[in-house]
Steps between C-alpha positions, in 0.01 A plus 500: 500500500250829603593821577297712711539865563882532353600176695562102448181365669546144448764284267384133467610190310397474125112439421351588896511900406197476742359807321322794667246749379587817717520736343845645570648184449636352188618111391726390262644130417877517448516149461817422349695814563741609787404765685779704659518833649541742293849629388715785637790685268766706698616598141272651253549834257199620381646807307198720597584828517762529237423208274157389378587369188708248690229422798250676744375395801193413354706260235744407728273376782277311219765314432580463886150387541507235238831379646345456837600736649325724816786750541804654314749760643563718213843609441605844534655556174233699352546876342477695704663247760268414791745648706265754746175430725301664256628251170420235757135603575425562132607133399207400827335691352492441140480131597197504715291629165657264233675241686425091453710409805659696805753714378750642781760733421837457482691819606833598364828486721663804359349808328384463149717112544865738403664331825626879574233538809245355749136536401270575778486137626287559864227705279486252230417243752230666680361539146465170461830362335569146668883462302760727352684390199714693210418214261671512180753701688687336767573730879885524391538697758566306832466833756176530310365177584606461830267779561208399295573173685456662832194717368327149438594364867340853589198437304425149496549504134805306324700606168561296217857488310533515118821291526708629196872682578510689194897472495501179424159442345630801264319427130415183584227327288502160534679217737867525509660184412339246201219764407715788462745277324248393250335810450782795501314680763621666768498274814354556805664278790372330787700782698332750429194385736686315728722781640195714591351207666795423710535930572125526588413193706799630758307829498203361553659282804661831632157684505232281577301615204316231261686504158355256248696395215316505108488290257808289591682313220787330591613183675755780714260745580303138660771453736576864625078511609552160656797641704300806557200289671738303706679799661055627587558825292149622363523405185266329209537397132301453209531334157317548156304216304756564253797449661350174667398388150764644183861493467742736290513257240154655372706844476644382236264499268503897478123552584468796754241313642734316717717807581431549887642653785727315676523276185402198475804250657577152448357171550674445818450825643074414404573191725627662765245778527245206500619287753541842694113558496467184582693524808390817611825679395272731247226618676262560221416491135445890368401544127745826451222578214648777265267559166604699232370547191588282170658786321773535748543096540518425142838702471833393483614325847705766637246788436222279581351599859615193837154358614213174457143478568449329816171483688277279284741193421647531853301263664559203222861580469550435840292213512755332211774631651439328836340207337777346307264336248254451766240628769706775697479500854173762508525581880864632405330676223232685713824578740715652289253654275247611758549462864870601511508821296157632665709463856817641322292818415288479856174444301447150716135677620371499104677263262676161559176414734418125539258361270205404803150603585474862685879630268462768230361368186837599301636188349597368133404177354691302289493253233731206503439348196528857251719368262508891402749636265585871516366758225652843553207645315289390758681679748260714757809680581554834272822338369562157327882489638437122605809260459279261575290567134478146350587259790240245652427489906302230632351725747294815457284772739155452389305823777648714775259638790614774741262604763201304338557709177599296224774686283582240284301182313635324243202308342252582720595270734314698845142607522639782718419847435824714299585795571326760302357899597225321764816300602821655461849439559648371803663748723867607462750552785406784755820464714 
């Protein structure tokens, strides 16, 4: 493979590099690894402003970075919210000096994410904010998302649905049913996200504006989407690596480190959220990353914060997840992982690019035969919160390259220049 002024000059077969000496090009043999373009996350906090102990962008798009990933929409649960034009500039901002990977704001639905009132949704977006999402607090308020609905038909942009009615979702802590049972926590049913699904995909149908559904956890929640795509309403889904991958039985082992939101749901609801990627049901895998610091996980379960590390075991969680003991279908992968989201969040003209001579030179490469087990203290991220600390994946990313920058190499494995102060960080969204 060469690049050549930020772009994929040529990609040829194993051993016939046909090497160059230009000087503005570069070669490198990735014989033996998969080369995919690079990742997109609709669903990343990076808790800068409000928490660096937790994450910063700089941390937080590191880790992106050496999770292949090109671009992250950062979650507007920050303090002070990003819930004005100017929060939303700062986070550009901020991003284009210390950023590994595109960052692009996400702005907040409602003012400071209380649910009481709109935030300024029109200047947000000519700001730069492509979504809108309350995350961690879900719209509960339907008059207030039919109009942030019809502010994103407005604007082009789309809002995304933290699907939790807190009337029925209450204290919940873990599944309802076997893991509650087992445990003595409080439960926290299926319901309580499949009522707000079934509420905002009719909304959505009665406005026109894209709503897109995260992290989706249950076998229910599968069905009311699918019903929703039949009937043409705008709407998209997305799932986590760990809802495709762990069940509530792990809950009941009292580690924090499995305590999520939505919690983690049984084996049959893991099935059906599979064979719904699969089909197209669930438009895209989204990390929902959400560090926090190791004093405030090692606490009891209940006072222990929701929230897993996400972007750098992604990839090979979703790879074993779709394998079923074997090779997973990779051109799903790149789908659902790349292509899909970027259109999802209208980035199609920068990430999700095919992998061909004259395309951006923003890809990841990855190794199929890792056999890589998962250290927490080896985590790029700020945080260790991994559930994944301990467990084996045949699969791991090895570099990442956006725009002919390399932000991530694991082993050396590129002769590419990295990004450095005579090369520095990739751009962040502009709007």
């Amino acid at each position: 493979m060469t690049v050549r002024d930020g772009r994929i000059a040529t990609v040829t077969s194993p051993g016939n590099a046909g090497g160059t000496s230009a000087a503005d090009t570069t070669t490198a043999d990735c014989d033996g690894l998969i080369m995919l373009p690079a990742l997109v996350d609709l669903h990343t906090h990076l808790r800068e402003p409000g928490d660096a102990a937790s994450e910063t962008i700089a941390s937080g798009t590191g880790a992106a970075a050496h999770g292949g990933y090109s671009d992250v929409l950062a979650m507007a649960n920050c303090v002070p919210a990003t819930d004005t034009p100017e929060r939303v500039r700062h986070i550009i901002e901020r991003a284009a000096r210390t950023a590994s990977c595109r960052v692009h704001p996400v702005g907040a639905v409602t003012s400071g994410l209380a649910g009481r009132s709109l935030a300024p949704l029109d200047a947000m977006a000519a700001a730069g904010a492509l979504m809108f999402s309350d995350d961690g607090v879900c719209v509960e308020d339907p008059r207030l998302l039919l109009r942030a609905l019809e502010a994103a038909r407005r604007t082009g942009t789309f809002v995304a649905q933290h699907a939790q009615c807190p009337r029925l979702a209450e204290r919940g802590q873990v599944n309802a049913g076997a893991a509650a049972h087992a445990t003595g926590l409080p439960p926290w049913p299926a319901t309580a996200e499949e009522t707000i699904v079934a509420r905002d995909v009719v909304i959505a149908g009665a406005t026109g504006g894209r709503l897109h559904i995260c992290h989706v956890s249950t076998a229910g929640t599968v069905e009311i989407v699918r019903w929703a795509k039949s009937r043409g309403w705008p709407v998209t889904a997305e799932v986590t690596p760990h809802h495709l991958l762990l069940t509530d039985l792990l809950a009941r082992d009292g580690d924090p480190l499995h305590k999520v939101n939505p919690p983690l749901r049984t084996a049959g609801d893991v099935a059906a959220l599979r064979a719904a990627l699969r089909d197209g049901t669930i438009d895209a895998v989204a990390t929902d990353h959400a560090p926090h610091t190791a004093l405030s996980k090692d606490n009891h379960w209940c006072e222990a914060p929701f929230g897993m590390l996400g972007l750098e075991t992604a990839l090979p969680v979703v790879a074993k997840a779709l394998g079923d003991g074997g090779e997973p279908d990779w051109g799903l992968l790149a789908t659902v992982m790349s292509t899909r989201p970027a259109g999802i969040a209208g980035l199609a003209d920068v990430a999700g690019r095919p992998l061909r001579a004259g395309e951006p030179a923003t890809f990841t490469l990855v190794d199929p035969e890792a056999d890589w087990r998962v250290d927490r203290t080896e985590s790029v991220s700020a945080s260790d919160n991994t559930p994944f600390h301990g467990m084996t994946f045949g699969h791991r990313v090895v570099a990442t390259m956006v725009e002919g920058r390399v932000t991530a190499d694991i082993g050396r494995r590129l002769a590419f220049p990295t990004a450095d102060a005579d090369n520095p960080p990739v751009s962040s969204s502009t709007g």
